[in-house]
C-alpha positions, 0 to 999 in steps of 0.5 A: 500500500503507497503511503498518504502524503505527509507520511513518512514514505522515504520521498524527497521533499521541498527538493527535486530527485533526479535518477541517473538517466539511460544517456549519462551525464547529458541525461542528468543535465536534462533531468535536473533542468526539467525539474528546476523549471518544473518546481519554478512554475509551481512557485511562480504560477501557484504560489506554491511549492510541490512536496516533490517533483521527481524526474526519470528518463527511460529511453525517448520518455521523460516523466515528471512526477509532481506531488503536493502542489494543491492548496488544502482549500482545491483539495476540500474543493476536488470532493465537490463534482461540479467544482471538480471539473472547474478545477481539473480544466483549471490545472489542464489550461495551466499545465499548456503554459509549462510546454514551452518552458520545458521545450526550451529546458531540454533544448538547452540542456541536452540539445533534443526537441520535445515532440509530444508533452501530455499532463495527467492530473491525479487530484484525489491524490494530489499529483500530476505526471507530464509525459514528454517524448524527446526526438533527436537534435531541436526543434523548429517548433521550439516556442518564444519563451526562454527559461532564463526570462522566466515568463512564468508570472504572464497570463495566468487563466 
C-alpha cells in the first residue's frame, strides 16, 4: 500500500530527485533542468511549492512526477463534482503554459526537441505526471519563451 502524503514514505521533499538517466551525464543535465523549471512554475504560477517533483528518463520518455502542489482549500474543493471539473480544466489550461518552458529546458540542456508533452492530473491524490517524448537534435517548433526570462508570472487563466 503507497503511503498518504505527509507520511513518512522515504520521498524527497521541498527538493527535486533526479535518477541517473539511460544517456549519462547529458541525461542528468536534462533531468535536473526539467525539474528546476518544473518546481519554478509551481512557485511562480501557484504560489506554491510541490512536496516533490521527481524526474526519470527511460529511453525517448521523460516523466515528471509532481506531488503536493494543491492548496488544502482545491483539495476540500476536488470532493465537490461540479467544482471538480472547474478545477481539473483549471490545472489542464495551466499545465499548456509549462510546454514551452520545458521545450526550451531540454533544448538547452541536452540539445533534443520535445515532440509530444501530455499532463495527467491525479487530484484525489494530489499529483500530476507530464509525459514528454524527446526526438533527436531541436526543434523548429521550439516556442518564444526562454527559461532564463522566466515568463512564468504572464497570463495566468
Amino acid at each position: 500500500m503507497r503511503p498518504r502524503f505527509g507520511q513518512d514514505s522515504g520521498e524527497v521533499r521541498g527538493e527535486h530527485e533526479v535518477t541517473e538517466g539511460q544517456d549519462g551525464p547529458r541525461s542528468s543535465q536534462m533531468e535536473r533542468r526539467v525539474a528546476e523549471l518544473t518546481r519554478e512554475f509551481f512557485q511562480a504560477k501557484l504560489r506554491l511549492t510541490p512536496q516533490s517533483v521527481e524526474v526519470r528518463t527511460k529511453a525517448d520518455l521523460l516523466v515528471v512526477s509532481v506531488r503536493g502542489f494543491l492548496a488544502p482549500a482545491e483539495r476540500a474543493m476536488m470532493d465537490r463534482p461540479g467544482t471538480r471539473s472547474s478545477m481539473e480544466e483549471y490545472y489542464r489550461r495551466l499545465f499548456d503554459q509549462l510546454e514551452p518552458l520545458l521545450r526550451a529546458g531540454v533544448r538547452e540542456a541536452a540539445g533534443r526537441s520535445l515532440l509530444e508533452f501530455q499532463a495527467l492530473l491525479n487530484p484525489s491524490e494530489d499529483e500530476c505526471l507530464f509525459l514528454l517524448t524527446l526526438g533527436v537534435g531541436t526543434s523548429p517548433r521550439a516556442g518564444p519563451h526562454s527559461p532564463e526570462r522566466g515568463n512564468f508570472g504572464e497570463g495566468m487563466p
